[in-house]
N, C-alpha and C positions, 0 to 999 in steps of 0.2 A: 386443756393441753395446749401447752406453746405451740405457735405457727413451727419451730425449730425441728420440736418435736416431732409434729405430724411430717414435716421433711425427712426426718431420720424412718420412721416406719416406714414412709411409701421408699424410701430409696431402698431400706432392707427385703419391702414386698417384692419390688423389681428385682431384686440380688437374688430371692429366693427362685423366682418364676424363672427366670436368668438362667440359675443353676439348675433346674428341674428338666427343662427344656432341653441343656446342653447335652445332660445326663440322657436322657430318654432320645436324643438325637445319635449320642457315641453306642447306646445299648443296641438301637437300631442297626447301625452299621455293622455294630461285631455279628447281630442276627444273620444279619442277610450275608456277611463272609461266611460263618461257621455253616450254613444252608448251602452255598454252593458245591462245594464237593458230591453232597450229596444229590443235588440237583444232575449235575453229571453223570453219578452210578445210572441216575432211571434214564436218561436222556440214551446211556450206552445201552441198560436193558432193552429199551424200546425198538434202536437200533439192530439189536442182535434178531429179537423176538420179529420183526417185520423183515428182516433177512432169510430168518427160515420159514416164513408161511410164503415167502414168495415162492422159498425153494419148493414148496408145493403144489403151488399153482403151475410147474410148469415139468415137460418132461425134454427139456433140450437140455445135455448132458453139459454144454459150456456154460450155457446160463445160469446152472444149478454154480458149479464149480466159482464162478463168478461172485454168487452171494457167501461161497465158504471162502476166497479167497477175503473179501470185503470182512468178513468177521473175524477172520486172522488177523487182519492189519488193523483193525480199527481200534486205534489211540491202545496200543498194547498194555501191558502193567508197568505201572511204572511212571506210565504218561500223566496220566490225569490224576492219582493218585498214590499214594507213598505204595511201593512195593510190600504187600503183605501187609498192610492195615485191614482192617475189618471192611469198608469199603470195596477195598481193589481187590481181596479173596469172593466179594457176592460180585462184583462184575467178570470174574477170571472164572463164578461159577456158572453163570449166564453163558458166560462167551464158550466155556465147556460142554452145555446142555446144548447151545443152540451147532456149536460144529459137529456132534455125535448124533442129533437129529439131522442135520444135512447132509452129512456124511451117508447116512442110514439108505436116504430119499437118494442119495448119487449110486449108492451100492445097488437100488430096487431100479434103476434106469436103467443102467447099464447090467445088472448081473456080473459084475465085478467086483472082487473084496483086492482090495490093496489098505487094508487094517482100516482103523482109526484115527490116525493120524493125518491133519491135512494136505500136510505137503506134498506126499506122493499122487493123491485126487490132483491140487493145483499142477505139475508138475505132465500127468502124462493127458488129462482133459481140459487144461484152461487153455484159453486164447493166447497165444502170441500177439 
């Protein structure tokens, strides 16, 4: 085989490694973008879920009110991911489980029902 020769193969071995590399570098990136969304959903689970075991640990009626307001507002629908994607209906169903457990835990504090819905809890026992 010509010296030329052997030129053209090692240049096309380096083209190939070249392209392989680049390929396996771009495949990486789109990984770890199409991962993050859902890195977020557990990131928000987690948030919701250590929200309401706090609300258990304690029997101070603001404190509780404190962790349903925090799960009301955190990063709503919408925020972190497309309204009504598959996603954001499992974190709108967390953040749903976790205010109807809190809610539950403020109703057994106080002996008050002002419904299910947060805003009236935040409204007449959160802190100013």
């Amino acid at each position: 085989m010509s010296r030329q020769a052997v030129g053209y193969v090692v240049a096309a071995a380096i083209a190939l490694v070249a392209v392989c590399a680049a390929g396996f570098f771009v495949l990486s990136i789109i990984r770890v973008v199409r991962d993050v969304p859902s890195h977020h959903a557990a990131d928000q689970g987690d948030i919701f879920e250590s929200m309401r075991r706090k609300s258990l640990d304690t029997t101070d009626p603001a404190e509780i009110v404190g962790y349903l307001r925090y799960v009301e507002s955190y990063y709503p629908s919408g925020s972190k991911h497309q309204t009504g994607s598959p996603l954001d209906r499992l974190v709108e169903g967390y953040r749903a489980a976790a205010i109807r457990e809190i809610v539950g835990r403020r109703r057994a504090v106080t002996g008050a029902d002002l419904g299910e819905e947060p805003r009236p809890w935040i409204e007449k026992y959160g802190k100013r």
